[in-house]
Structure formats: structure tokens, C-alpha cells
C-alpha angles and dihedrals in degrees: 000000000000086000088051097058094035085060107043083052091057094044090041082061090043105050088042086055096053089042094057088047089055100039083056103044096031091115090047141029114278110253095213120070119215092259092046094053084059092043084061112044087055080054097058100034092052093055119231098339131181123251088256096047087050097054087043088054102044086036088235127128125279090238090045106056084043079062099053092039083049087060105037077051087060090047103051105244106112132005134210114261111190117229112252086209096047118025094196094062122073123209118216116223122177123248124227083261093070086036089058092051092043092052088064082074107027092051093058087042094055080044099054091042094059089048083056092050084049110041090045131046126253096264094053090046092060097039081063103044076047097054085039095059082046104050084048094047109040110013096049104049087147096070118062110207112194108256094254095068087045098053089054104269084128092130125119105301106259116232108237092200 
């Protein structure tokens, strides 16, 4: 049962994700490919990764994944940052047009988190953001989040133009 639920919530924030991207680019052609869009959000997620911890993370090439930032660069969606400590390495930071795409989700999960606040009491609320931080911390060990989503900076990404 509890499977079950679990798994009709995270298809609910996905089909309402796909939903959102149809309904906006139901008049052109999307500009974001399906791999690109994952390729993205573990950008984002990471931070602001190098090329290299990037291609660890996704276990793709390293020429490979210089290949995918090169095209999400053309298209708009991130831009290079070099390193202040090595010049050599180049961060990637997104740009306010990726913000824009990745609002269509975050902004129906910060929806359906204030009808939680609202619908259970105070107490309930923090036994799931507890069992949450559990379930992150001890039950996915197979995914490493950067410190600074773990440490509760999960709001929309910030442009920094």
C-alpha cells in the first residue's frame, strides 16, 4: 500500500510536469530534447558542476557530456563560469531561461507543499519532512546531492545575470 501511494504521488508530479511542457509549447517545437531536460536538472541539482563532475555523475564520458553542455550553451540554457582556483576548469551555471522551464515543476511542487501545511497540523508536517530527511539520507545512498541542497537551499534556482 504504502508503494502504491508512494508511487501514484511521484507519477501525479511527473505527468503534471509533462502536461505543463505540452500545454507551453503546444504551438512550437519544444527546444529541449528529453535527454537534454535530464541533463539539466543534474545540472542544477549538482550545483554548479564541472564538465568532469558532471560526466562522473551522469557515467558518461567526459567528451561526451562536453558535447551535451556544448549544446545546452547554443541553446541558451546554461553558460561556462571559469574557475577562479584553476583556471583550466569551467564551472556550468544555468541561465533564467532554464529557470523559466524548471519553474513549470517547482512551482506545482511549492503548491502542493502549502496545501500540505494547510490540510495537516504542525506536528504531522514535521514527522514527514523527518521521515523525508530519512528516507534522503539513509535510504538513497545511491544518489550524492551537493551539500547545499542538502542543507535546505532546495528553492527555485536564482539567476545570478
Amino acid at each position: 500500500m504504502l508503494k502504491d501511494a508512494f508511487f501514484i504521488v511521484y507519477t501525479k508530479f511527473k505527468l503534471h510536469f509533462y502536461q505543463e511542457i505540452f500545454r507551453r509549447f503546444q504551438t512550437r517545437e519544444a527546444s529541449l530534447t528529453t535527454m537534454e531536460t535530464f541533463c539539466m536538472e543534474s545540472i542544477q541539482a549538482l550545483g554548479s558542476p564541472t564538465v568532469a563532475e558532471f560526466a562522473a555523475f551522469m557515467c558518461i564520458s567526459t567528451p561526451n557530456a562536453a558535447y551535451k553542455v556544448n549544446s545546452l550553451v547554443e541553446k541558451g540554457y546554461i553558460r561556462k563560469i571559469q574557475s577562479q582556483r584553476d583556471r583550466r576548469e569551467y564551472h556550468l551555471e544555468v541561465t533564467q531561461k532554464y529557470i523559466d522551464y524548471y519553474n513549470i515543476s517547482s512551482s506545482y511542487i511549492a503548491q502542493v507543499m502549502d496545501r500540505i501545511e494547510e490540510r495537516f497540523t504542525p506536528q504531522e508536517c514535521a514527522k514527514l519532512a523527518e521521515m523525508l530527511k530519512i528516507i534522503e539520507q539513509e535510504l538513497m545512498p545511491e544518489v550524492n546531492l551537493p551539500e547545499s541542497l542538502r542543507s535546505g537551499q532546495t528553492d527555485t534556482p536564482k539567476s545570478n545575470q
